[in-house]
VEXKOLVEX-127280 format. One record per residue: residue in one letter; x, y negated, z negated of N, C-alpha, C in turn. Coordinates in steps of 0.05 Angstrom, whole numbers, plus 5000, padded with zeros to 4 digits. Layout:
# residues N
AXYZXYZXYZ;...
END
This chain:
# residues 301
X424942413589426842643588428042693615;X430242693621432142813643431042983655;X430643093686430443293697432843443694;X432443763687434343993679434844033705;X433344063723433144323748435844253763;X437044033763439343913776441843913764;X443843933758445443713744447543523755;X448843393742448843143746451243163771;X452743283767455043503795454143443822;X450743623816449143753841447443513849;X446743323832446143033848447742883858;X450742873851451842733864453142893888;X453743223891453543343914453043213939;X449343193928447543163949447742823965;X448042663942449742393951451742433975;X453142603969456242643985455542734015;X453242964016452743044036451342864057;X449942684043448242544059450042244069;X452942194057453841914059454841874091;X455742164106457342184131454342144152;X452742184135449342174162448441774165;X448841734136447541554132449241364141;X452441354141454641234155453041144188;X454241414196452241474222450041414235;X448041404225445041304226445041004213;X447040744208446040594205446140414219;X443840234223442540114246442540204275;X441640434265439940594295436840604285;X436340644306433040734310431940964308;X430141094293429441314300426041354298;X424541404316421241414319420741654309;X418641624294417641904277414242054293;X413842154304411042224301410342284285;X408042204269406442314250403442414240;X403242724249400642744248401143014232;X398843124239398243424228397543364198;X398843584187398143744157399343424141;X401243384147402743124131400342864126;X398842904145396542624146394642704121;X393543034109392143074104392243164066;X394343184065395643244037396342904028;X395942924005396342673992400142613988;X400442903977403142983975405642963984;X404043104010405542984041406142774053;X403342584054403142264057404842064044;X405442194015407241933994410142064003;X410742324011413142454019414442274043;X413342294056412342124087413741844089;X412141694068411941444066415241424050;X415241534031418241464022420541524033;X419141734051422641804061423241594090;X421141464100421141194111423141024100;X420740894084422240644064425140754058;X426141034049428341124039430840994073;X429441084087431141034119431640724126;X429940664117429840264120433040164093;X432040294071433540184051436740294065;X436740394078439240564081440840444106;X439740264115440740104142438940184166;X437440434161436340474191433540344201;X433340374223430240274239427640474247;X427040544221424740734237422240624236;X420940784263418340654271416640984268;X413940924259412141094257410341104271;X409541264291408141324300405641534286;X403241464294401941684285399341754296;X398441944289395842094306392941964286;X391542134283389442164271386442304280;X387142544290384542684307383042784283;X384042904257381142994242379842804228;X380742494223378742374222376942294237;X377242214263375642194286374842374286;X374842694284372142914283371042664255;X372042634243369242634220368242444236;X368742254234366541994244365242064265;X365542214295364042314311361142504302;X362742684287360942784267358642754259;X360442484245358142404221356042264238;X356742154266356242014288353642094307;X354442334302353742584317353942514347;X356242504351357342464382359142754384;X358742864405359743184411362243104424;X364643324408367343254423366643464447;X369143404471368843624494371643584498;X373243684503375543774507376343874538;X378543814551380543904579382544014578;X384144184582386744274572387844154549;X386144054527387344034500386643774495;X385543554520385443274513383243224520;X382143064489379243034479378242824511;X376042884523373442684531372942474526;X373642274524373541954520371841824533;X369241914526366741674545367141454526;X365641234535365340974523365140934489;X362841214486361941164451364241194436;X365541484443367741634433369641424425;X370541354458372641204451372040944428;X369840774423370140574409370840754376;X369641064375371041134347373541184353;X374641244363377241284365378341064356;X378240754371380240554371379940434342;X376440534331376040374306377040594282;X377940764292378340994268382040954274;X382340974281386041004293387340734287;X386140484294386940214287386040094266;X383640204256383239954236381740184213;X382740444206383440534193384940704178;X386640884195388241024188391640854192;X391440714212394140544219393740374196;X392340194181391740064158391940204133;X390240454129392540584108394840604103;X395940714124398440804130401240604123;X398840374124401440084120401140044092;X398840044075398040024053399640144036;X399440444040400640564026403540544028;X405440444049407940404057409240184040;X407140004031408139744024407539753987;X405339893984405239953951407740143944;X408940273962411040473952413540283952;X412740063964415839833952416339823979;X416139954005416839804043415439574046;X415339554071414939214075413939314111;X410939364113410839564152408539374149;X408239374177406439214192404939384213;X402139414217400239554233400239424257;X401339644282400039504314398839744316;X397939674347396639874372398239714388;X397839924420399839954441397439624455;X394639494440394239224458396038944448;X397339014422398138804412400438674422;X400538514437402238394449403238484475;X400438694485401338864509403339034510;X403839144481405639344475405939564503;X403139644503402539954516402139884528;X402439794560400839784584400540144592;X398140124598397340414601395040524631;X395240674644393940704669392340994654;X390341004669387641184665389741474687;X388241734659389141944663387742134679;X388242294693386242484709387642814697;X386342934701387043194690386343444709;X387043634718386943844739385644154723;X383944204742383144514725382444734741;X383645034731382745184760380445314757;X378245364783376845534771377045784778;X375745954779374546264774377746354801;X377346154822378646374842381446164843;X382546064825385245994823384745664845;X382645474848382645314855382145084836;X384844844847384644624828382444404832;X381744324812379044024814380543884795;X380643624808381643344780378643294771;X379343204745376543204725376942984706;X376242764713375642504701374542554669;X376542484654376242544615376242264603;X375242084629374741794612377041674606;X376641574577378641364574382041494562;X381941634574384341784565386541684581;X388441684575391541394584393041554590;X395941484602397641544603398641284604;X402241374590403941084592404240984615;X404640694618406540624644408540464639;X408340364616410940084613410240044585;X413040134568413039874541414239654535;X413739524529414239244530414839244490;X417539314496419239294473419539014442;X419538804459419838524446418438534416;X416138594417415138554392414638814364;X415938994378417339174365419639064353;X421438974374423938924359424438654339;X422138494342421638254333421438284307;X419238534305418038554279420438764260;X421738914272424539094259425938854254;X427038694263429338424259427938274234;X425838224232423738084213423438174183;X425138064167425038174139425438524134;X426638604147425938904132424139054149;X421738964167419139074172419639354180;X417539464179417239744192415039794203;X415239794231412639864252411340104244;X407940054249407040314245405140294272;X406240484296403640474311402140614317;X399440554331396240694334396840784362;X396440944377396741004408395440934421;X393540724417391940654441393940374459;X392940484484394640274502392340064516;X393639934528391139754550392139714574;X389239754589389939744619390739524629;X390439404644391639134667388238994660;X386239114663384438824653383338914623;X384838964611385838964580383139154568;X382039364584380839574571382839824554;X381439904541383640074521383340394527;X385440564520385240844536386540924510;X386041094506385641354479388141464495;X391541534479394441614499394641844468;X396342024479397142284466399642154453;X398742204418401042124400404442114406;X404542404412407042474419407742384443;X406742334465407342184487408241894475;X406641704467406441464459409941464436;X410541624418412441634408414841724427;X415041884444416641924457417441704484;X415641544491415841304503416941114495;X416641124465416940824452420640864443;X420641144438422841174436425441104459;X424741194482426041264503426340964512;X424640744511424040434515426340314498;X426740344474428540244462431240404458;X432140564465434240754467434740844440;X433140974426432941034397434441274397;X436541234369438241454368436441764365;X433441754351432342014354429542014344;X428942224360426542254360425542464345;X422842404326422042624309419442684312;X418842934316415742974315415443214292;X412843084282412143194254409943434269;X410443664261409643904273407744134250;X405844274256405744424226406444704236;X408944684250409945024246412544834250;X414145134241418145054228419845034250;X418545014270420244994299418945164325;X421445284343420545504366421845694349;X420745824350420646144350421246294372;X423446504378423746734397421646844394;X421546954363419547124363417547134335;X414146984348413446874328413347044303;X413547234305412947534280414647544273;X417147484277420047394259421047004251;X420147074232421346734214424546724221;X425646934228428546884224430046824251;X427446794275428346824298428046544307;X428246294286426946024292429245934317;X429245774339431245714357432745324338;X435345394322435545134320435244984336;X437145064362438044834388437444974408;X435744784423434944864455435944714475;X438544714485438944584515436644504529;X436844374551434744264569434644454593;X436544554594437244734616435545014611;X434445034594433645274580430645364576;X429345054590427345054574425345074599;X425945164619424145244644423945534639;X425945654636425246024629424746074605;X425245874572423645884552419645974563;X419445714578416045684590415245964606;X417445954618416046264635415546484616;X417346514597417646744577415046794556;X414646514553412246434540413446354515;X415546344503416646274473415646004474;X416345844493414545594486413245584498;X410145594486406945514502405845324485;X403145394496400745224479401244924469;X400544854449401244634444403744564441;X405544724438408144664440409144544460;X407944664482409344494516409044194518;X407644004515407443754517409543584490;X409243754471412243674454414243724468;X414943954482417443944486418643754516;X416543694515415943614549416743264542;X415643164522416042934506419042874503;X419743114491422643134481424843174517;X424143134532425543234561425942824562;X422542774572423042474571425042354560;X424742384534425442244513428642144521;X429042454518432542494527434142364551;X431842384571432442284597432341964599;X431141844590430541594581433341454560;X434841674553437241594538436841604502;X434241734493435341864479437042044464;X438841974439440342244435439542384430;X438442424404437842744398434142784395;X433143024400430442944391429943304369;X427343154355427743434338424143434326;X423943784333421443844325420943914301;X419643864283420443924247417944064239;X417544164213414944254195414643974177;X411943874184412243574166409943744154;X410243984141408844094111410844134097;X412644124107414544084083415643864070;X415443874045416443564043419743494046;X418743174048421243064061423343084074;X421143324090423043394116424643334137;X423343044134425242834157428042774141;X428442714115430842774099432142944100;X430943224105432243434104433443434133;X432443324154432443394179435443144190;X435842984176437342784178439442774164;X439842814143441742774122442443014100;X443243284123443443514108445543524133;X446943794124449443894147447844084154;X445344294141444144434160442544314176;X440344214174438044074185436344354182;X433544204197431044454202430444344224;X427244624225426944544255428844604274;X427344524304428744594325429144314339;X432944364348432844124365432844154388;X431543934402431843974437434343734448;X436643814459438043664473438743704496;X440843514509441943554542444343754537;X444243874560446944004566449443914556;
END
């Protein structure tokens, strides 16, 4: 039986709206982060996954990036290895990290492809060691105490980028159709592995290949002026804007290293970058191939 809720007008509408994006967007790049609420809904996940494949079928190149921290609670958990936390980035001793690399690469990045390729795509699973994607240098982290004095504080195997090494990214996009899905772990120079912040790792990879845009899957609907008003969401944030945003406090907390991602990104020669609600479904559709969009974008002057 026909779906009623549409008619046949208002589908092809929606065709019309999306033909001037998809013109636009074909064969460009665009890197997705993907974590949060979207990893954890089944709903969300097949939403996810198709509106991928939907971006491939359509001429474009997107690469997926993704997280996976509440599985790694479980397995620690179940492990009984205690997380400890630094300004927001988990402790990475030796044990930790081997769940991390075995939970992030060789299970959730393996789903992720699984399910990409039963929905009719065609993606292939790395991490940042495969082919020395990620060269990555060990992170130090700063903390003040009681009387406003800083200490660097060694959190282990925790990374920061230094160089991507693009080639086998682009090898594998050129290659039948494929669609990258990557794990964020990077490797050092004598090829030990360092646990790197999703959104960093996507906003690198982005900025490496001059990808027309960057997306991070978020579980709130953007910045907010004012979080106790929905109506105060900020579509577009200049770059110029976003040092007295921080003072103000409109953007804190976890928000700052997103938006901080999104500065790179831009600077690196990305065009556009955009913070989304990936609880909503197929929001990267909506965020792409609508004349409104959602979410908030961050651009240059």
């Amino acid at each position: 039986m026909q779906d009623s809720k549409y008619t046949p007008l208002e589908r092809a509408q929606v065709l019309i709206e999306a033909l001037p994006y998809i013109r636009r967007f074909h064969g460009k790049t665009v890197v997705i982060k993907y974590g949060g609420s979207a990893m954890l809904s089944d709903e969300l996940k097949k939403a996810v996954m198709n509106d991928v494949i939907l971006m491939k079928l359509v001429g474009m190149n997107p690469i997926l990036v993704h997280g996976g921290g509440p599985e790694i609670n479980h397995f620690l958990k179940r492990l009984d290895i205690k997380s400890e936390f630094v300004n927001g980035l988990r402790v990475t001793d030796e044990p930790t990290m081997e769940v991390v690399e075995m939970v992030l690469v060789g299970k959730v990045n393996k789903e992720i492809v699984a399910q990409i390729n039963r929905l009719g795509g065609h993606a292939v699973g790395l991490c940042g060691k495969d082919g020395q994607m990620i060269l990555a240098r060990k992170q130090y982290e700063w903390t003040k105490d009681a009387d406003g004095r800083e200490t660097m504080v060694d959190i282990g195997s925790v990374g920061e980028v230094e160089k991507i090494n693009t080639g086998i990214i682009e090898s594998i996009m050129e290659t039948n159709g494929y669609i990258p899905v990557i794990a964020p772990i990077g490797a050092g120079v004598n090829g030990e592995s360092y646990n790197i912040n999703a959104d960093l790792v996507a906003g690198e990879i982005a900025g490496a290949l001059g990808a027309e845009k960057l997306i991070l899957l978020t579980d709130v609907e953007g910045i907010f002026y004012d979080l106790q008003d929905k109506s105060s969401i900020l579509s577009v944030i200049k770059t110029s804007e976003i040092d007295q945003l921080m003072q103000d406090g409109i953007i804190a907390g976890g928000m700052i290293p997103k938006v901080k991602c999104c500065i790179r990104a831009l600077e690196a020669g990305v065009q556009g970058t955009h913070i989304i609600d990936g609880r909503l479904p197929h929001s990267i559709l909506l965020e792409l191939f609508t004349d409104k969009g959602i979410g908030t974008m961050v651009e240059k002057d």
